[in-house]
KETI-52358 format. One record per residue (C-alpha): residue in three letters; y, z, x. Coordinates in Angstrom, 2 decimals, padded with zeros to 5 digits. Example, Ala and Ser with C-alpha at 12.3 -4.5 7.8 and 13.67 -1.06 7.14 Angstrom:
+-----+---------+---------+---------+
! res !      yy !      zz !      xx !
+-----+---------+---------+---------+
! ALA ! -004.50 !  007.80 !  012.30 !
! SER ! -001.06 !  007.14 !  013.67 !
+-----+---------+---------+---------+
// end
This chain:
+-----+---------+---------+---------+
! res !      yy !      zz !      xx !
+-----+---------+---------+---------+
! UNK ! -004.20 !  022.15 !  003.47 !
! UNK ! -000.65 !  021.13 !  001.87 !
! UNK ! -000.08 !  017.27 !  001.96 !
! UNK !  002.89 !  015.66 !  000.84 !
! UNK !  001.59 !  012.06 ! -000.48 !
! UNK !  004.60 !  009.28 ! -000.59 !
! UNK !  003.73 !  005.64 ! -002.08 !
! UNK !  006.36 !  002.83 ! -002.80 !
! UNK !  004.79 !  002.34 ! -006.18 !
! UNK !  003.08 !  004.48 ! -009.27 !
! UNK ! -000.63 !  004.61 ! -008.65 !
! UNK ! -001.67 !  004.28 ! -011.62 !
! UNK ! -003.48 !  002.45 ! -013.12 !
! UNK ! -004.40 !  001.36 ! -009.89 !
! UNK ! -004.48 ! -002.17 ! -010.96 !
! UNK ! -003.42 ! -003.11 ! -007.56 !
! UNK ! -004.27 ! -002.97 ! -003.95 !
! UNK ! -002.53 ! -000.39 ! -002.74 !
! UNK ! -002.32 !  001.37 ! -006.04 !
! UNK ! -006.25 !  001.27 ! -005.70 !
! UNK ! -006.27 !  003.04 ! -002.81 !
! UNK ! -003.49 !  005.59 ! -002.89 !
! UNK ! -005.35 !  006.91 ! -005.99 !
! UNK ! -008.71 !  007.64 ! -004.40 !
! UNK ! -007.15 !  008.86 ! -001.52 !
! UNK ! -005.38 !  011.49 ! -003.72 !
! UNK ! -008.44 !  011.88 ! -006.15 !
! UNK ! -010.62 !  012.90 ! -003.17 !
! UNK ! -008.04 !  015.15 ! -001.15 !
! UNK ! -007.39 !  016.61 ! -004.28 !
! UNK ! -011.10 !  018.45 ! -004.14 !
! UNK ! -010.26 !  020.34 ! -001.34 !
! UNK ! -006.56 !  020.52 ! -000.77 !
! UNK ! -003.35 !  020.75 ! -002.38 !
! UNK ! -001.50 !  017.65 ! -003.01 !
! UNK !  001.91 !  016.72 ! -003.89 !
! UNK !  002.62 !  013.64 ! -004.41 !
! UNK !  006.24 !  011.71 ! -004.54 !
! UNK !  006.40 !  008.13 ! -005.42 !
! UNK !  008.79 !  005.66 ! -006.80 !
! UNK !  008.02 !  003.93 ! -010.41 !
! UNK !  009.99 !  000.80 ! -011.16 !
! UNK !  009.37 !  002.02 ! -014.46 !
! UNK !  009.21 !  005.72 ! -016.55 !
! UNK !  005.52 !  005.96 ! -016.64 !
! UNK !  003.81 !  006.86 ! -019.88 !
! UNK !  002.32 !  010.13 ! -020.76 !
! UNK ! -001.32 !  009.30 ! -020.19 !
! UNK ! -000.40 !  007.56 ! -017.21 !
! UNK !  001.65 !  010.51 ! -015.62 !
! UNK ! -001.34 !  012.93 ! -016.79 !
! UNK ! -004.05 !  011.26 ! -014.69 !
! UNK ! -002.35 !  011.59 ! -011.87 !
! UNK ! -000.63 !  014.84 ! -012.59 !
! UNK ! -003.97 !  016.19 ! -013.01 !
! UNK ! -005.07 !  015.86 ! -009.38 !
! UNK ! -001.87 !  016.76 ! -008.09 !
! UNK ! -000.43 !  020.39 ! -007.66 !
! UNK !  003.13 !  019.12 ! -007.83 !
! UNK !  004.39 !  015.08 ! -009.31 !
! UNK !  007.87 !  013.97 ! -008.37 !
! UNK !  008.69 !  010.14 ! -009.71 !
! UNK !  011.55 !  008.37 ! -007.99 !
! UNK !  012.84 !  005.67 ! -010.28 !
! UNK !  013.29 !  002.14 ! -008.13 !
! UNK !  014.50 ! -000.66 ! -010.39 !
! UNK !  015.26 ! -004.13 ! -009.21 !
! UNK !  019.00 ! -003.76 ! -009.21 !
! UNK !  018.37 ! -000.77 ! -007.01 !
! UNK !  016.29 ! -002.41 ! -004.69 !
! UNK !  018.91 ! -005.30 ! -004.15 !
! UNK !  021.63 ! -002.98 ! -003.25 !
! UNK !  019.19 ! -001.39 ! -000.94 !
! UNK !  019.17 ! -004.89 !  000.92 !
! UNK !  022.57 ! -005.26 !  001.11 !
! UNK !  023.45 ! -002.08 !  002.31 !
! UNK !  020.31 ! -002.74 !  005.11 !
! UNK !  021.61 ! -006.26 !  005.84 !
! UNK !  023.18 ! -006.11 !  009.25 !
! UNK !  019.84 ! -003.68 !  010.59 !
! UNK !  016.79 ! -004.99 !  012.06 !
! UNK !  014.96 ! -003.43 !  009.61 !
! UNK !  012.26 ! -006.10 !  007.75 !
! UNK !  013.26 ! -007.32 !  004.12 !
! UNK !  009.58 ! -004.85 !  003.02 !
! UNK !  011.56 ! -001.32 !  004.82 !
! UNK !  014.53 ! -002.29 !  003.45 !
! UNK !  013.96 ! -002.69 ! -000.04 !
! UNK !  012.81 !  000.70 ! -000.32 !
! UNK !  015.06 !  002.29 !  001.95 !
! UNK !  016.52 !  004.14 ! -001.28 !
! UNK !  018.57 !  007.41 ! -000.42 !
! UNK !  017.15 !  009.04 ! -003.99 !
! UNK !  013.79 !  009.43 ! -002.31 !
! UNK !  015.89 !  010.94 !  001.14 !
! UNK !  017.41 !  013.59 ! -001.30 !
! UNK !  014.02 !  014.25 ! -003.47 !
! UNK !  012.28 !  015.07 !  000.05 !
! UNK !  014.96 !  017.04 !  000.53 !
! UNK !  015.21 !  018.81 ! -002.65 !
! UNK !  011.44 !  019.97 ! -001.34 !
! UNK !  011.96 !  020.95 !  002.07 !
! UNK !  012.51 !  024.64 !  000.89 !
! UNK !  008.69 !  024.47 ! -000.56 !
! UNK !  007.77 !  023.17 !  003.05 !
! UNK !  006.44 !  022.76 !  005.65 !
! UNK !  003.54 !  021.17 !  004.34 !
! UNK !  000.67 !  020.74 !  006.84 !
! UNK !  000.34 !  016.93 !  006.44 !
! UNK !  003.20 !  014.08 !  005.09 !
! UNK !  000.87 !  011.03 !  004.42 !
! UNK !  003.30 !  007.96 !  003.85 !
! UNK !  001.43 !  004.59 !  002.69 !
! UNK !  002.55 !  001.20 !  004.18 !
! UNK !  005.28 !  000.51 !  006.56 !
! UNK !  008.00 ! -000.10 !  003.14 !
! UNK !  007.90 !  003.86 !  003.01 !
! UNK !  008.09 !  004.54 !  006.75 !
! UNK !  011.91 !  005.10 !  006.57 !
! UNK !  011.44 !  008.08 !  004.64 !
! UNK !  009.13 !  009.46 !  007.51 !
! UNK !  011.16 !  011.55 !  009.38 !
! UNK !  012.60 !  013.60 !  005.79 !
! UNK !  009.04 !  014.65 !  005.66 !
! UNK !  008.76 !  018.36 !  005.69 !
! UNK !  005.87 !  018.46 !  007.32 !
! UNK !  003.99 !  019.60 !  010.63 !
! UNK !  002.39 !  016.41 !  011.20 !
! UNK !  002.84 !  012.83 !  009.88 !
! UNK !  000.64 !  010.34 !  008.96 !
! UNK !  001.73 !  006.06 !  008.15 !
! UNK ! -001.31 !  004.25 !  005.81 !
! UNK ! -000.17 !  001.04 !  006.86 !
! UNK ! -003.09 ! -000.59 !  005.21 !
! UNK ! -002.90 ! -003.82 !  007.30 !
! UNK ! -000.46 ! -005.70 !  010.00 !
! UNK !  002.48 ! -007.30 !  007.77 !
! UNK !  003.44 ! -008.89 !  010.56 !
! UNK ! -000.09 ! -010.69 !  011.46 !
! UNK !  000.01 ! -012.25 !  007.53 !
! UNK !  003.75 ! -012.93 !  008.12 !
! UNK !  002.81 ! -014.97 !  011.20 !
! UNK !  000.38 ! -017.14 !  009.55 !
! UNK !  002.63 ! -017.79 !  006.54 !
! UNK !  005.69 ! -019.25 !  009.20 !
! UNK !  002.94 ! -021.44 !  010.39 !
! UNK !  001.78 ! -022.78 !  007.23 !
! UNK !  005.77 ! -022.94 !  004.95 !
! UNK !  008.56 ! -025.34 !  005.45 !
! UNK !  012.06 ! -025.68 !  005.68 !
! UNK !  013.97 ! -022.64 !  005.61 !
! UNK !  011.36 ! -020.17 !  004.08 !
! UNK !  009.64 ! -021.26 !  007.71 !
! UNK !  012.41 ! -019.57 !  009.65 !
! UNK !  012.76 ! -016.61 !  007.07 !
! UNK !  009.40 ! -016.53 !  007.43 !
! UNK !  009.21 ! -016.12 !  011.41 !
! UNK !  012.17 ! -014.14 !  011.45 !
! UNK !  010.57 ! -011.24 !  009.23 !
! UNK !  007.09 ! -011.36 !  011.18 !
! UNK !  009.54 ! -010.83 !  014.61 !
! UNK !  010.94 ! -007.79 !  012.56 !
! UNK !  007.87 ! -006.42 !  011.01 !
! UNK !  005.55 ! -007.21 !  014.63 !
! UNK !  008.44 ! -004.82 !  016.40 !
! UNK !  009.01 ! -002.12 !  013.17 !
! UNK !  005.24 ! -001.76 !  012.82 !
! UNK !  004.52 ! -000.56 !  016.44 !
! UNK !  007.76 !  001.89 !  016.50 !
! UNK !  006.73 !  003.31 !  013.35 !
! UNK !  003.11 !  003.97 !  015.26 !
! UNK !  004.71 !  005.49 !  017.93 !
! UNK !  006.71 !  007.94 !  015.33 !
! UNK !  003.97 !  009.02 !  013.33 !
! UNK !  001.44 !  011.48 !  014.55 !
! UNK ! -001.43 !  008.80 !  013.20 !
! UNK ! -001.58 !  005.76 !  011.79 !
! UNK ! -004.24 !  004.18 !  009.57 !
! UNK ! -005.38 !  000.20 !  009.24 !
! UNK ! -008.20 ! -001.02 !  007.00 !
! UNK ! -010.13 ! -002.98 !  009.71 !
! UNK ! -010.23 ! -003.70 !  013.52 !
! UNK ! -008.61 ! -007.31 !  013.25 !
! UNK ! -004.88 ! -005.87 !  012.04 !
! UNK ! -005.55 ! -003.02 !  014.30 !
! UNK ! -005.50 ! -005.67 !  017.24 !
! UNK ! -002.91 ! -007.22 !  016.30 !
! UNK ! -000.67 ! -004.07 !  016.26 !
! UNK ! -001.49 ! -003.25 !  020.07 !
! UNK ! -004.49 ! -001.36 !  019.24 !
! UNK ! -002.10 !  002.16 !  019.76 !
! UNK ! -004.58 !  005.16 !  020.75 !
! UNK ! -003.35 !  007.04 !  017.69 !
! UNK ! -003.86 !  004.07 !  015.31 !
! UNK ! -007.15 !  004.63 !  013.33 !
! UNK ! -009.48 !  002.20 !  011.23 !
! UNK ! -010.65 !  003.67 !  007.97 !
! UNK ! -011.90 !  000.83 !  005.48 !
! UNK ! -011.63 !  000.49 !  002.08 !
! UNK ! -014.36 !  001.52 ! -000.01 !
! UNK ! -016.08 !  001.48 ! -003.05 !
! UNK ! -016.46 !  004.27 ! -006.25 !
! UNK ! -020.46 !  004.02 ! -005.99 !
! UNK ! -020.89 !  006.15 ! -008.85 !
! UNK ! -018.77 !  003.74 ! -010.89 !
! UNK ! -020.46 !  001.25 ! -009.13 !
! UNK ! -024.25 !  002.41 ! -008.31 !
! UNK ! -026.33 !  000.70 ! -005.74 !
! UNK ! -029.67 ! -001.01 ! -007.10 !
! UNK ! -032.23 ! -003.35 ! -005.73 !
! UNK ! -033.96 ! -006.46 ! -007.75 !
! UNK ! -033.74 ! -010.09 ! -007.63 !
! UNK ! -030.71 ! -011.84 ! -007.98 !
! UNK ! -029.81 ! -015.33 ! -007.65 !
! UNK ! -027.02 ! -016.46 ! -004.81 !
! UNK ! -024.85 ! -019.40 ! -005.33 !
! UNK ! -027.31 ! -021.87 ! -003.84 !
! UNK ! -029.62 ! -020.74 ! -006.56 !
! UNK ! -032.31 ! -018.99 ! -004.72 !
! UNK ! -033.49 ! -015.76 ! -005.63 !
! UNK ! -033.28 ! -013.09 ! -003.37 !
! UNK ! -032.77 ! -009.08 ! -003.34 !
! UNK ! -029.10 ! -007.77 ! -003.47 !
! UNK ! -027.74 ! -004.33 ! -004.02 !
! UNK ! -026.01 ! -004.51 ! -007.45 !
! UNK ! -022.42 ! -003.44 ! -007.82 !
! UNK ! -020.39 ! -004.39 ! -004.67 !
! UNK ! -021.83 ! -001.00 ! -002.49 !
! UNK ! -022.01 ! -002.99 !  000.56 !
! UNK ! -019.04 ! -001.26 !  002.73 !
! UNK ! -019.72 !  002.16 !  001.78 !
! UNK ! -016.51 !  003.55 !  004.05 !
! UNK ! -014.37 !  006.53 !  002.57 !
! UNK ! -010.79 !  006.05 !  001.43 !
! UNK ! -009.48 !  008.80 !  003.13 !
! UNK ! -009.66 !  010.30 !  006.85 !
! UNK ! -011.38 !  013.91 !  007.39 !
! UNK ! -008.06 !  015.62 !  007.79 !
+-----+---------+---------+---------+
// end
């Protein structure tokens, strides 16, 4: 299949969470179908790291996002109910790139990671449309109004109200929608068309070995070796 791949930031080096994950999930689609990927950088990225993921990729389009850029994007957002995370990268230079490619389209899948990008989800070009939205913003947003004071409290509460209500429209516009575990899929409504898929670990970077090992307590007991424990794919069986 043809996917169209959009991520808020360059994944790579995947130094982060999401970076992590958008990577695998294009190094392993990449086996078997043709990706193109669009993504914004808040910087140019260099040559080696443009080549690693222009390697797995049958087309790279970079969307520069710079911190000037994003403030205006707030601004111009201000008076919408959008959440501050939406709005920040609700940049009209990724609205024209997608549609500077809608005369290579349709492609058969637009897979959009985390609910910042899911303004760009109806320029997809594509027949179906899939939102990674990792985990529930709005659940951690709760739990930091509980615990912060004074006005980053109300800021806070008022974002989780945002993000609890953008987060379930954004399910029911997408034609599937991804979580990492069953806890932030709760907490969304538990949609029928929102799916769990875990994160997951590179076991050949990280093999899977038995022997003793001592625990924290100081005991010796037998552990696999190499953090294989959750063995789940990155990526759905499209």
């Amino acid at each position: 299949m043809r996917i169209l791949f959009l991520t808020g930031r360059f994944p790579y080096p995947p130094h982060r969470g999401d970076q992590l994950r958008a990577f695998e999930q294009v190094r392993l689609l990449a086996r078997t179908h043709r990706v193109t990927l669009v993504t914004f950088a808040g910087r140019p990225p260099t040559a080696e790291e443009r080549d690693q993921v222009a390697r797995l990729c049958e087309r790279l389009v970079v969307v520069p996002l710079r911190g000037a850029r994003m403030g205006l994007n707030l601004a111009r957002k201000a008076l919408s109910r959008l959440p501050l995370q939406a709005a920040l990268y609700d940049a009209p230079a990724m609205t024209r790139a997608l549609r500077g490619l809608a005369a290579d389209g349709p492609w058969d899948v637009a897979h959009v990671q985390l609910a910042r990008m899911a303004p760009h989800l109806a320029a997809c070009p594509a027949r179906a449309r899939v939102v990674d939205l990792v985990d529930a913003l709005s659940l951690g947003m709760e739990r930091r109004a509980g615990r912060d004071r004074g006005p980053g409290r109300w800021l806070a509460g008022l974002e989780a109200r945002r993000l609890r209500a953008y987060e379930r429209r954004v399910c029911a516009e997408a034609d599937q929608a991804v979580v990492v575990s069953a806890a932030d899929r709760d907490a969304l409504g538990a949609p029928a068309n929102l799916s769990v898929v875990p994160n997951g670990v590179d076991a050949a970077r990280f093999p899977f070995g038995r022997g003793p090992r001592t625990n924290p307590e100081g005991s010796s007991s037998t552990w696999g070796r190499g953090c294989t424990k959750n063995t789940a794919r990155f990526v759905p069986r499209w």
